[in-house]
PDB file as gemmi writes it, atoms N, CA and C in Angstrom:
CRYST1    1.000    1.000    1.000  90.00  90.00  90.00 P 1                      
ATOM      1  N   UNK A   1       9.501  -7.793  -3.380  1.00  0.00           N  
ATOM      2  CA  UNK A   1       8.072  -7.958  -3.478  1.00  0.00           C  
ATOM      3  C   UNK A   1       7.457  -7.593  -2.132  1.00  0.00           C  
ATOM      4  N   UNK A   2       6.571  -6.781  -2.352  1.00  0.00           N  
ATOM      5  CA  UNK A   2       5.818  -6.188  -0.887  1.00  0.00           C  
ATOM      6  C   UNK A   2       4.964  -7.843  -0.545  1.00  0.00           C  
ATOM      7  N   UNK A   3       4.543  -7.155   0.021  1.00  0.00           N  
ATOM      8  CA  UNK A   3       3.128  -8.266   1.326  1.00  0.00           C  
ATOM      9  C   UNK A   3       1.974  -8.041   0.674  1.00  0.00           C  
ATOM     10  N   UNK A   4       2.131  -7.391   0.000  1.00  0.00           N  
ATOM     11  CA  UNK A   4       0.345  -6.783  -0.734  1.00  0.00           C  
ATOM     12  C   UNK A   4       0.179  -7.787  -2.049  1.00  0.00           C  
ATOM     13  N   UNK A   5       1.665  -7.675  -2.761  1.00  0.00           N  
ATOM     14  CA  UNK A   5       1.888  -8.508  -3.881  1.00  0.00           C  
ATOM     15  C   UNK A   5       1.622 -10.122  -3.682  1.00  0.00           C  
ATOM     16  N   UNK A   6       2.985 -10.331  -2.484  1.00  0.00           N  
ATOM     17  CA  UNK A   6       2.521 -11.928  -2.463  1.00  0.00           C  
ATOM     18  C   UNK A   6       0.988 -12.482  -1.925  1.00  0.00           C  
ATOM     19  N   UNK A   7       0.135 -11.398  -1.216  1.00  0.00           N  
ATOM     20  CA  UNK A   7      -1.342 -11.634  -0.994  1.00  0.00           C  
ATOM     21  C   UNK A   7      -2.275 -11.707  -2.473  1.00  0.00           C  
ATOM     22  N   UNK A   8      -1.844 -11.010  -3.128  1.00  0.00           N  
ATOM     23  CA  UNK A   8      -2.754 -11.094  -4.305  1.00  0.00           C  
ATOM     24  C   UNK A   8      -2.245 -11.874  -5.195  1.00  0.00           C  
ATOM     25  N   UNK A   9      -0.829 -12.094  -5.361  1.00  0.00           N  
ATOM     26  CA  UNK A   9      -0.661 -13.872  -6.002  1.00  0.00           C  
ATOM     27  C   UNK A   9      -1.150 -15.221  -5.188  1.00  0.00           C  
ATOM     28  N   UNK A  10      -1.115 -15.392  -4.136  1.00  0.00           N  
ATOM     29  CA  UNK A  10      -1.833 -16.140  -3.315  1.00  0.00           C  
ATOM     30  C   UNK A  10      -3.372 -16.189  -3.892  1.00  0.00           C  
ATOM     31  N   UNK A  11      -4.169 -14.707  -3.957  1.00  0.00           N  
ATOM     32  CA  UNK A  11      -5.073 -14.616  -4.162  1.00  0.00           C  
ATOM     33  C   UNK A  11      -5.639 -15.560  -5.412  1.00  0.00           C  
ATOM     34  N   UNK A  12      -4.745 -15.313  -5.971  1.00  0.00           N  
ATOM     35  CA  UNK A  12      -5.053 -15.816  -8.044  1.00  0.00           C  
ATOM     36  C   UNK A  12      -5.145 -17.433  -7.791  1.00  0.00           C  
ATOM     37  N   UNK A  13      -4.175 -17.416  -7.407  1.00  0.00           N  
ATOM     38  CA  UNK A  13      -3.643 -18.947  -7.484  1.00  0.00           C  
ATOM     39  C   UNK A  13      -4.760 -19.908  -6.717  1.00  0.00           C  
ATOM     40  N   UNK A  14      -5.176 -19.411  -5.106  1.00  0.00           N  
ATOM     41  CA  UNK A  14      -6.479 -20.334  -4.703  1.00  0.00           C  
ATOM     42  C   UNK A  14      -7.823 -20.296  -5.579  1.00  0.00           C  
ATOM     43  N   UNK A  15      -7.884 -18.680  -6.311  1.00  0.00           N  
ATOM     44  CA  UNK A  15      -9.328 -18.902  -7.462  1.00  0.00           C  
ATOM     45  C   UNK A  15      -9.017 -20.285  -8.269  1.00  0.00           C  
ATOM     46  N   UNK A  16      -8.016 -19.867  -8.914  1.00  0.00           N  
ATOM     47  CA  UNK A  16      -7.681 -21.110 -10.256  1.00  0.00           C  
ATOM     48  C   UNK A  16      -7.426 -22.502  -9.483  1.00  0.00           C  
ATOM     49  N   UNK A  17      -6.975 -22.995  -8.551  1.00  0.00           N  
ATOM     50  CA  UNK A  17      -6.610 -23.970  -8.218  1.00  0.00           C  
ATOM     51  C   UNK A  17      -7.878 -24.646  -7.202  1.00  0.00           C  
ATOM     52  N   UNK A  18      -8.518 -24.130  -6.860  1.00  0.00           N  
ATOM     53  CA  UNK A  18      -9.113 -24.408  -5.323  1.00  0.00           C  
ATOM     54  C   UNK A  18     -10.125 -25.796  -5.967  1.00  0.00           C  
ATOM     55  N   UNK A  19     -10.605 -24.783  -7.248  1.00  0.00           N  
ATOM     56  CA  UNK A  19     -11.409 -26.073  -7.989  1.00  0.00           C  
ATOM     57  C   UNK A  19     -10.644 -27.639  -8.336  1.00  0.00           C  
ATOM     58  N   UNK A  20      -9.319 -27.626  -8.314  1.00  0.00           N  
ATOM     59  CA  UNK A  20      -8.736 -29.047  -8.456  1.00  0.00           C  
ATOM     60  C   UNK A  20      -8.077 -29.249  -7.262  1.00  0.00           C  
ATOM     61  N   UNK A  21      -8.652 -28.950  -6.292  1.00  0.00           N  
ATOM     62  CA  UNK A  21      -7.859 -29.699  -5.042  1.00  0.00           C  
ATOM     63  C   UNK A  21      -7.632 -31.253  -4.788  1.00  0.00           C  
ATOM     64  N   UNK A  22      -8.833 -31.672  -5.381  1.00  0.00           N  
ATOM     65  CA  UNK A  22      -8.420 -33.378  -4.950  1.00  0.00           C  
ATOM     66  C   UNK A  22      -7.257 -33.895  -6.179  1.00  0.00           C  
ATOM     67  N   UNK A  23      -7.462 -33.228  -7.055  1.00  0.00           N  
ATOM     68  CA  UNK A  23      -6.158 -33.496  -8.312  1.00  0.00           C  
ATOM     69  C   UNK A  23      -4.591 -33.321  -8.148  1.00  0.00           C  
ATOM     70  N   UNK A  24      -4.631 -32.430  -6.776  1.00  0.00           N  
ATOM     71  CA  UNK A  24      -3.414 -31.457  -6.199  1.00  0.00           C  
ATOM     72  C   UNK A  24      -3.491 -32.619  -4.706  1.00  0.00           C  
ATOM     73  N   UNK A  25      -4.195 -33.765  -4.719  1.00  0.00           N  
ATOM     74  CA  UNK A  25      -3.775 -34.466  -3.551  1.00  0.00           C  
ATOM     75  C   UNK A  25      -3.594 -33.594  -2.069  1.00  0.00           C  
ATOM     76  N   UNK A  26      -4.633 -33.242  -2.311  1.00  0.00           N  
ATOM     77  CA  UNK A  26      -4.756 -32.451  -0.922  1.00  0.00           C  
ATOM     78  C   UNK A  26      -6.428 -32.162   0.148  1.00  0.00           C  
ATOM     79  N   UNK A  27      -6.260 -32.476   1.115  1.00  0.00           N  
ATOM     80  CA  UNK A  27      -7.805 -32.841   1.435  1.00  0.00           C  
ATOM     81  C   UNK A  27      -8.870 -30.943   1.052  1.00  0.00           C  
ATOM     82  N   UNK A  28      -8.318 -29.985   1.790  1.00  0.00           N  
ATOM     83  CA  UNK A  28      -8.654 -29.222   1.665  1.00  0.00           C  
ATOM     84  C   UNK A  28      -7.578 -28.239   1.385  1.00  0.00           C  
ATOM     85  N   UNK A  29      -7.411 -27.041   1.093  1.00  0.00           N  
ATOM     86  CA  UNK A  29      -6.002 -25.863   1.052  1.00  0.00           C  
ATOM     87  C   UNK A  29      -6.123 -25.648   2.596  1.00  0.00           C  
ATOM     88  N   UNK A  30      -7.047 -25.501   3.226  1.00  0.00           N  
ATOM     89  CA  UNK A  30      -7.237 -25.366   4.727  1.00  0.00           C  
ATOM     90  C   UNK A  30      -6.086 -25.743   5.370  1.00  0.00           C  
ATOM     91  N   UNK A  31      -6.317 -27.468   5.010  1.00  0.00           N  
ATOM     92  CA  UNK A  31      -5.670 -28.280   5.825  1.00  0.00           C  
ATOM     93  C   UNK A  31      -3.704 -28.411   5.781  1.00  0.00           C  
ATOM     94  N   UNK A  32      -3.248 -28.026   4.685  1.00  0.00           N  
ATOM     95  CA  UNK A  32      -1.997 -27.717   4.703  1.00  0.00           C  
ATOM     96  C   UNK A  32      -2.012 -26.575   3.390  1.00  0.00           C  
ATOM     97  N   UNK A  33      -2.386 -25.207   3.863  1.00  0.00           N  
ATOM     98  CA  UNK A  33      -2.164 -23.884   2.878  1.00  0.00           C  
ATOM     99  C   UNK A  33      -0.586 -24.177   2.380  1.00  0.00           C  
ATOM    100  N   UNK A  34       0.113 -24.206   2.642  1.00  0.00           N  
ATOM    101  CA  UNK A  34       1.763 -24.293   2.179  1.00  0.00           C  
ATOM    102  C   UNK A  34       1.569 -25.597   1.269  1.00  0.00           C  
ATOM    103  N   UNK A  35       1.355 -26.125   1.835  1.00  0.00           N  
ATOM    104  CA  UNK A  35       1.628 -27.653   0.652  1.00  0.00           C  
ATOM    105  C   UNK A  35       0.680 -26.894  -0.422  1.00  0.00           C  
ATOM    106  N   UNK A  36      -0.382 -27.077  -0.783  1.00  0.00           N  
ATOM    107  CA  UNK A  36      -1.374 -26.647  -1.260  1.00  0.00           C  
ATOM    108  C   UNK A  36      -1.410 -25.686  -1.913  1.00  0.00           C  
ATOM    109  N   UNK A  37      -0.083 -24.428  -1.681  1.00  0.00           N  
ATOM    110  CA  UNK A  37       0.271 -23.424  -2.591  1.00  0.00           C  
ATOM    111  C   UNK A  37       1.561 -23.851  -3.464  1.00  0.00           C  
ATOM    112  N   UNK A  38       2.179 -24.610  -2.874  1.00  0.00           N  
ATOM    113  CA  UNK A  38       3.572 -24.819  -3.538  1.00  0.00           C  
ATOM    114  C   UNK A  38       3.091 -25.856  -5.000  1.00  0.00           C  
ATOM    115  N   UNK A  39       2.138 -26.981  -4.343  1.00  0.00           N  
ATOM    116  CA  UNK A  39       1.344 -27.719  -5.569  1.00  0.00           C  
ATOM    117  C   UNK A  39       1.002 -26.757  -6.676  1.00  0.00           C  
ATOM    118  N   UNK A  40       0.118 -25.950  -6.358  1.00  0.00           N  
ATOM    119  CA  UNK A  40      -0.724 -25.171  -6.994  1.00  0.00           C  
ATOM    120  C   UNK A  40       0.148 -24.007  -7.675  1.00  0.00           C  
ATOM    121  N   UNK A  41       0.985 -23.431  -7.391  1.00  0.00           N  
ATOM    122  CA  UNK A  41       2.194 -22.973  -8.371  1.00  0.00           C  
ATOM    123  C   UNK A  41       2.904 -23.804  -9.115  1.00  0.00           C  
ATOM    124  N   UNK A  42       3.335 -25.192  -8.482  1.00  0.00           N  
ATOM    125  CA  UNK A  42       4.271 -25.652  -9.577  1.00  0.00           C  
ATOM    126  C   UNK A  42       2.503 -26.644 -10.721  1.00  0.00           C  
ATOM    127  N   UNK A  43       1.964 -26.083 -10.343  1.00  0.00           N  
ATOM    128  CA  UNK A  43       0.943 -26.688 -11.482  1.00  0.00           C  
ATOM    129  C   UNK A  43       0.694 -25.574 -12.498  1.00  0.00           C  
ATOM    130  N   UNK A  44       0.668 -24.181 -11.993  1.00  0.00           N  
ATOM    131  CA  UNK A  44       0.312 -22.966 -13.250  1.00  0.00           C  
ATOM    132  C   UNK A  44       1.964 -22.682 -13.600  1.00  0.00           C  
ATOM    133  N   UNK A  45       2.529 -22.800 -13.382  1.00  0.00           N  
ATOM    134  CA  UNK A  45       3.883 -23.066 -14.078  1.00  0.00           C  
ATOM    135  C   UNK A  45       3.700 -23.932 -15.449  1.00  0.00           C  
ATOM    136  N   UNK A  46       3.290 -25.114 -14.751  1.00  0.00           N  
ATOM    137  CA  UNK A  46       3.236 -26.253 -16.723  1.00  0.00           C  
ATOM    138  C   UNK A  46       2.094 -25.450 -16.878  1.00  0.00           C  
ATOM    139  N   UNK A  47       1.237 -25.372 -16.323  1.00  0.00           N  
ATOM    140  CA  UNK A  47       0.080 -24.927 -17.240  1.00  0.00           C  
ATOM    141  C   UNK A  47       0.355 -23.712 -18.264  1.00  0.00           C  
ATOM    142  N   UNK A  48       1.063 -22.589 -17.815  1.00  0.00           N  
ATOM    143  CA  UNK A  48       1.450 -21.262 -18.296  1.00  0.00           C  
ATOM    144  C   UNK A  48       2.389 -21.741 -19.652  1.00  0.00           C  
ATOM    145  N   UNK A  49       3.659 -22.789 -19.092  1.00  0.00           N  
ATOM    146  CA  UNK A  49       4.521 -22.975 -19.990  1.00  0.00           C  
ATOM    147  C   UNK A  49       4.107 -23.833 -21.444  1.00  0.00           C  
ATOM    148  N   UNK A  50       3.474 -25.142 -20.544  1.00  0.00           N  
ATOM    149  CA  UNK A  50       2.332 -25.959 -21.605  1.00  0.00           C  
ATOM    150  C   UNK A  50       1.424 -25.716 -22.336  1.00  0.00           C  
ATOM    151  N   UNK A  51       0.684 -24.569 -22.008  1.00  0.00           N  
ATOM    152  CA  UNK A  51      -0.460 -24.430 -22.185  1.00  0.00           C  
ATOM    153  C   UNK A  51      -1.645 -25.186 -22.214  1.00  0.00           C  
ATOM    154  N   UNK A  52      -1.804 -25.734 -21.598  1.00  0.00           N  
ATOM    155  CA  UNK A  52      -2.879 -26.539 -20.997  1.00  0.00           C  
ATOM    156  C   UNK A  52      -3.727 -26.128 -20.080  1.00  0.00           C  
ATOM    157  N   UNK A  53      -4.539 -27.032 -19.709  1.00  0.00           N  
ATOM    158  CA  UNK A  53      -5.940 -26.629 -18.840  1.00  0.00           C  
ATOM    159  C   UNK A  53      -5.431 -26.760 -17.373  1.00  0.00           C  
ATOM    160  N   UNK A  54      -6.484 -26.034 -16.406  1.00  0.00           N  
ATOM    161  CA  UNK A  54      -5.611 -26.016 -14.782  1.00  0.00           C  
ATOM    162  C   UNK A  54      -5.976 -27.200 -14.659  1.00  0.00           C  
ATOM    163  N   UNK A  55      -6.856 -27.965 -15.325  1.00  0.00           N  
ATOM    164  CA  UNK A  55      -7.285 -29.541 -14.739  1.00  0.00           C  
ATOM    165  C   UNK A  55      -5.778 -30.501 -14.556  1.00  0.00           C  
ATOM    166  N   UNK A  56      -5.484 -30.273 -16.521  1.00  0.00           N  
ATOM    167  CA  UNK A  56      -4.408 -31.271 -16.712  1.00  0.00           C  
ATOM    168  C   UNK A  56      -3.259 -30.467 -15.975  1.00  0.00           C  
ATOM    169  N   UNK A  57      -2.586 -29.481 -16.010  1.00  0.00           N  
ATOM    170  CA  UNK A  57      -1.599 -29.073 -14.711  1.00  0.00           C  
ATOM    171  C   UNK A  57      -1.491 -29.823 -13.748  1.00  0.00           C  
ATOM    172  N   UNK A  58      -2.809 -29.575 -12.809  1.00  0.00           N  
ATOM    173  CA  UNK A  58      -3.161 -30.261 -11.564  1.00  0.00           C  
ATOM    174  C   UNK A  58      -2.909 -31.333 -12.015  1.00  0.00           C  
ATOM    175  N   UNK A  59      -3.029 -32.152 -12.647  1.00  0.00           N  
ATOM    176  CA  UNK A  59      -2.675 -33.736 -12.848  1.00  0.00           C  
ATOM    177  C   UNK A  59      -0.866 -33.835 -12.785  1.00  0.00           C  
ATOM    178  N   UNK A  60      -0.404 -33.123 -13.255  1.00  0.00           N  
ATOM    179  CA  UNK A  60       0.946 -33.250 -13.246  1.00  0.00           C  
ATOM    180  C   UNK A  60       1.722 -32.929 -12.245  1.00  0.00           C  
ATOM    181  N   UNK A  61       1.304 -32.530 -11.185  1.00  0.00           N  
ATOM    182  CA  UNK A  61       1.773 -32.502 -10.236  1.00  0.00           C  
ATOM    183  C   UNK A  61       2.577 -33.875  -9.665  1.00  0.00           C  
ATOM    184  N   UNK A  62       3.416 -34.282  -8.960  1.00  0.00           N  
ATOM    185  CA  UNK A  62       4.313 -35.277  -8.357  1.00  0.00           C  
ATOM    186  C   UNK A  62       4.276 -34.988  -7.060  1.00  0.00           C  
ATOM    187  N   UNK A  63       4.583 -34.066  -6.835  1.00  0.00           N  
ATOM    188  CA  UNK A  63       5.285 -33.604  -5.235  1.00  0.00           C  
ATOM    189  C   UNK A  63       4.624 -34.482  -4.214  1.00  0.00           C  
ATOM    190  N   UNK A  64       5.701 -35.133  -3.699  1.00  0.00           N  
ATOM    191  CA  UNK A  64       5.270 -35.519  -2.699  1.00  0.00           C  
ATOM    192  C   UNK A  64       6.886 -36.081  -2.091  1.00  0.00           C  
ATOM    193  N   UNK A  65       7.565 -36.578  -0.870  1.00  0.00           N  
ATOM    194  CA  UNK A  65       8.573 -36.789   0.241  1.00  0.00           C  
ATOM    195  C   UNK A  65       9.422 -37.625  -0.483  1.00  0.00           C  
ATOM    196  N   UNK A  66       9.322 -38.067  -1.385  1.00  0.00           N  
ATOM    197  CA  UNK A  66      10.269 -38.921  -2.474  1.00  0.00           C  
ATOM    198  C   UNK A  66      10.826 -38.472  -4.086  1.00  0.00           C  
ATOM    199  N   UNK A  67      10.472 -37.008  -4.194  1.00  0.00           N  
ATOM    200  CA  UNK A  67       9.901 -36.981  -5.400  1.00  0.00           C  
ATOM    201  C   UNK A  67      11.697 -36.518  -6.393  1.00  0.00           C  
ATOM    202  N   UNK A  68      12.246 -36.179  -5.295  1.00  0.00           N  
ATOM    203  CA  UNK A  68      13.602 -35.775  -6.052  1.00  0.00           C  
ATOM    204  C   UNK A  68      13.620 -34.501  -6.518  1.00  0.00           C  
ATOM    205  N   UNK A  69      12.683 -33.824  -5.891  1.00  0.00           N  
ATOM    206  CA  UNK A  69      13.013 -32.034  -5.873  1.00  0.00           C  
ATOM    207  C   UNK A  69      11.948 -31.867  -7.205  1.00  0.00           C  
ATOM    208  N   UNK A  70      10.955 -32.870  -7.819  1.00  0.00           N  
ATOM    209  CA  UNK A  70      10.239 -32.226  -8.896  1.00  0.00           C  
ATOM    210  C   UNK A  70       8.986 -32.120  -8.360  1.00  0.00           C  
ATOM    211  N   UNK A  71       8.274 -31.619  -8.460  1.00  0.00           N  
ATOM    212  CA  UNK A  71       6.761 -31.273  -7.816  1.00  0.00           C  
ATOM    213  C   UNK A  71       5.972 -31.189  -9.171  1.00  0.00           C  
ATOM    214  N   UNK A  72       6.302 -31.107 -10.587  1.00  0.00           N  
ATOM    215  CA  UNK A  72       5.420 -31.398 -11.580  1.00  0.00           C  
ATOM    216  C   UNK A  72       6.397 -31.723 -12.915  1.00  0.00           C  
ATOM    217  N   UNK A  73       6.017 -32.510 -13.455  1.00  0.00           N  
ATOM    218  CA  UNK A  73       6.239 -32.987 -14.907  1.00  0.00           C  
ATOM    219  C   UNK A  73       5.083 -33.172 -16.018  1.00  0.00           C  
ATOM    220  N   UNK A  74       5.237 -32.845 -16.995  1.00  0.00           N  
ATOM    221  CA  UNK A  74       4.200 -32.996 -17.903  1.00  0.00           C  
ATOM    222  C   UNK A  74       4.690 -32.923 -19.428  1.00  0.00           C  
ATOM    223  N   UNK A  75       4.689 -34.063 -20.120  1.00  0.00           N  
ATOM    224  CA  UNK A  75       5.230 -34.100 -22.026  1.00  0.00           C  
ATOM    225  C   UNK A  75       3.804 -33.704 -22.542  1.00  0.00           C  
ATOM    226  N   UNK A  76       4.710 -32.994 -23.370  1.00  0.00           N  
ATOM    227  CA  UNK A  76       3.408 -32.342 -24.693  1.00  0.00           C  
ATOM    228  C   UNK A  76       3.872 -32.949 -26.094  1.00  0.00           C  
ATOM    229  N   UNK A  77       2.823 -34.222 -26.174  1.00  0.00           N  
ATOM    230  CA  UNK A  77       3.546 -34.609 -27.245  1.00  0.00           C  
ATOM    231  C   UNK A  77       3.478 -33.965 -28.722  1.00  0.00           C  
ATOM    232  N   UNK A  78       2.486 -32.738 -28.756  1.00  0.00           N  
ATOM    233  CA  UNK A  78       2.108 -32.035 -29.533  1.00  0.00           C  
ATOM    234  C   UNK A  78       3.879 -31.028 -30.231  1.00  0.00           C  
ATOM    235  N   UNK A  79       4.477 -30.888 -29.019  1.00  0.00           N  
ATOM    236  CA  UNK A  79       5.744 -30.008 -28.893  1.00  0.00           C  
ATOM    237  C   UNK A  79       6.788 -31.570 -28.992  1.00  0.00           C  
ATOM    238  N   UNK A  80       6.434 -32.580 -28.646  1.00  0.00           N  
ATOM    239  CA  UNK A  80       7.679 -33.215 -28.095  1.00  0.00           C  
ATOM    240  C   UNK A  80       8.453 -32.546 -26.612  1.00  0.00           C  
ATOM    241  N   UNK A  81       8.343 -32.148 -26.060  1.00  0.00           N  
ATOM    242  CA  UNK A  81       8.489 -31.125 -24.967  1.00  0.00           C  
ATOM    243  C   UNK A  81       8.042 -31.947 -23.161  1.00  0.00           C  
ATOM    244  N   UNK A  82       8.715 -32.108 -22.717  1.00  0.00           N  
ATOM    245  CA  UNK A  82       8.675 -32.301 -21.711  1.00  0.00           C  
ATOM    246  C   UNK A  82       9.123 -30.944 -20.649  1.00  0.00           C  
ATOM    247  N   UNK A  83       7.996 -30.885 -19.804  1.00  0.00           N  
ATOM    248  CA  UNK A  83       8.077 -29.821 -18.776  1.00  0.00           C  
ATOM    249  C   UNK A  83       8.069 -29.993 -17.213  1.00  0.00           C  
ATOM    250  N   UNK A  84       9.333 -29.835 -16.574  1.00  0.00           N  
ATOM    251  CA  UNK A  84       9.468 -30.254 -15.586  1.00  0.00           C  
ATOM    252  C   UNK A  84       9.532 -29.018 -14.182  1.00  0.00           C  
ATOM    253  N   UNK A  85       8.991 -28.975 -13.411  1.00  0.00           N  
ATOM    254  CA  UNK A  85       8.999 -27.760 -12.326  1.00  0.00           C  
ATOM    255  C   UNK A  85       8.731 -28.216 -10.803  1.00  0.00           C  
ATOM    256  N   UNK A  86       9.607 -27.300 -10.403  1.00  0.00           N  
ATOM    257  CA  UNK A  86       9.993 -27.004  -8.649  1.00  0.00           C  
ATOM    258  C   UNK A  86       9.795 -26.129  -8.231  1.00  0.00           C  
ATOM    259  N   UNK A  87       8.804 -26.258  -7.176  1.00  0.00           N  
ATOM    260  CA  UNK A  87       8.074 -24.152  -6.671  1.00  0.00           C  
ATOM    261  C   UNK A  87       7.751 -25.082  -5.313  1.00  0.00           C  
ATOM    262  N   UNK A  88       8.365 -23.505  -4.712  1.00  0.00           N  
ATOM    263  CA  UNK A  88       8.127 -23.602  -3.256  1.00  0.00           C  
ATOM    264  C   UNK A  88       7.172 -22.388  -3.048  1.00  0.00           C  
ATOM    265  N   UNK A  89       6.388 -22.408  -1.979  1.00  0.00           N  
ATOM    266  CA  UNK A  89       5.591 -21.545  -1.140  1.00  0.00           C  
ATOM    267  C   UNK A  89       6.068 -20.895  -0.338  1.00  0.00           C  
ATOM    268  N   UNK A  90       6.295 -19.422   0.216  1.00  0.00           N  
ATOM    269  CA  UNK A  90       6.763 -19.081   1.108  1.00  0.00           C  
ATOM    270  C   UNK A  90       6.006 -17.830   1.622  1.00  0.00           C  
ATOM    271  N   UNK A  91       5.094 -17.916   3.014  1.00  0.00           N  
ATOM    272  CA  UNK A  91       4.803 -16.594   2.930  1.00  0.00           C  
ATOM    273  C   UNK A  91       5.362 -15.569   3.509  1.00  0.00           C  
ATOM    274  N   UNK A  92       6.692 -15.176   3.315  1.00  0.00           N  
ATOM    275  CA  UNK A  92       7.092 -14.114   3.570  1.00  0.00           C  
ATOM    276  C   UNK A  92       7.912 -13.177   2.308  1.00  0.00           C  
ATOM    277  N   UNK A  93       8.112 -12.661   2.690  1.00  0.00           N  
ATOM    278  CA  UNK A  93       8.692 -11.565   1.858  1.00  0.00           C  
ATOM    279  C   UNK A  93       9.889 -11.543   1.751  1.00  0.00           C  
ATOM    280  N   UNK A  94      10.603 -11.799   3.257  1.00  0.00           N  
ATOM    281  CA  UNK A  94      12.104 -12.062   3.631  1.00  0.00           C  
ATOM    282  C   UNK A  94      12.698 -13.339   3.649  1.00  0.00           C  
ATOM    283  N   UNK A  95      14.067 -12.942   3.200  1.00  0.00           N  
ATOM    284  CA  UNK A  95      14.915 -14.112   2.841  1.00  0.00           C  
ATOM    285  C   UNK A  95      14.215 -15.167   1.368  1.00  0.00           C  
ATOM    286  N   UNK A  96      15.108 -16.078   1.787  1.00  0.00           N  
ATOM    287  CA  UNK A  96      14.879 -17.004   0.653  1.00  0.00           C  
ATOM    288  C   UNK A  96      14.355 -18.130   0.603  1.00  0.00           C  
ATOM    289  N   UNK A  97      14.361 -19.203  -0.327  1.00  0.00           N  
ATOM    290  CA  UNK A  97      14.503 -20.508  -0.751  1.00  0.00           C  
ATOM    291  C   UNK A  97      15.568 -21.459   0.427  1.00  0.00           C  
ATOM    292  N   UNK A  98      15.413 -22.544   1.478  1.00  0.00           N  
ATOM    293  CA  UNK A  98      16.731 -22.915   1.801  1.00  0.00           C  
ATOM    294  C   UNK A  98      17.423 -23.588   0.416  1.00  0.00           C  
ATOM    295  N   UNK A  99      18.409 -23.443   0.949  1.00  0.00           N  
ATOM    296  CA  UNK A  99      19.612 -24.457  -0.321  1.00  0.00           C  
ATOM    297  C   UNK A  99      19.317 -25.557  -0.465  1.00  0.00           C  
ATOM    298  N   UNK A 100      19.451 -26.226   0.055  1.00  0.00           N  
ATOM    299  CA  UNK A 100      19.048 -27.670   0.158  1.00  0.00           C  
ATOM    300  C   UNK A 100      17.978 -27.861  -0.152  1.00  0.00           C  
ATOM    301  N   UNK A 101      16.936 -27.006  -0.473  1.00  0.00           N  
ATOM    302  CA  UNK A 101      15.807 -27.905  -1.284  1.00  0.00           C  
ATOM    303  C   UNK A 101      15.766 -27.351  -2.940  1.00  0.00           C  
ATOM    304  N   UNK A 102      16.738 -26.522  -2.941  1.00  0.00           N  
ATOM    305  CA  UNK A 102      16.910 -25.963  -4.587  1.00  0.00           C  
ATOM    306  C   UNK A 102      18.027 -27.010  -4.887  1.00  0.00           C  
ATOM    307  N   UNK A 103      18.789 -27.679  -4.099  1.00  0.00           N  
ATOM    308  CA  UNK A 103      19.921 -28.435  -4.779  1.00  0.00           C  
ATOM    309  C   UNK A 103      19.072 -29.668  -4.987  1.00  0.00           C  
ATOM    310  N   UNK A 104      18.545 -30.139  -4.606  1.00  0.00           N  
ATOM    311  CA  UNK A 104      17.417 -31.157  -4.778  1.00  0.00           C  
ATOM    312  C   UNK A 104      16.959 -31.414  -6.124  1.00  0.00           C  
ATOM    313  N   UNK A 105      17.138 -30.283  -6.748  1.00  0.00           N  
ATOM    314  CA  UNK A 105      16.559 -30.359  -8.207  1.00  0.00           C  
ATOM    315  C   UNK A 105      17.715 -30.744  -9.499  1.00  0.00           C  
ATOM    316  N   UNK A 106      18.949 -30.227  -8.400  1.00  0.00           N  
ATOM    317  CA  UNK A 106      20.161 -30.240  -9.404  1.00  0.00           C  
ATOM    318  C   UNK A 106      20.352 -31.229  -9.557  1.00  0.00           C  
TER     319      UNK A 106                                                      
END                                                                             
């Protein structure tokens, strides 16, 4: 993925999200952009998978220093379906994910 790409997913993601910031537990995206993107992906994740509104997404968010590697959960009791997701932020292009926070989930 070029630099152009991850700028214009960045891009998407602060339109749709910026409006539920206090839902995403975050004072401003300003104030921690990384936290604030990693929320805000693992929220259009359920939202995409759920289909639900970016409101209720944003509600499902968890993430926070205890959370056990999940940053969002959300049951659809419509499906019976429980949807669980882990997204990290990274702005670079190079390298990866560390290990240790993908084993987190295992």
């Amino acid at each position: 993925m070029s630099q152009l790409h991850l700028n214009q997913i960045k891009a998407r993601i602060m339109e749709r999200f910026v409006p539920h910031t206090s839902l995403l537990r975050i004072n401003t995206p300003e104030s921690d952009p990384d936290r604030f993107l990693s929320r805000a992906l693992a929220a259009l994740s359920i939202q995409k998978y759920a289909d639900i509104t970016e409101e209720d997404a944003a509600t499902s968010v968890v993430d926070d220093e205890n959370d056990g590697g999940i940053d969002a959960i959300y049951y659809s009791p419509q499906s019976s379906t429980l949807y669980i997701s882990q997204s990290k932020w990274k702005n670079s292009t190079n390298g990866g994910i560390p290990l240790g926070d993908v084993l987190k989930f295992c």
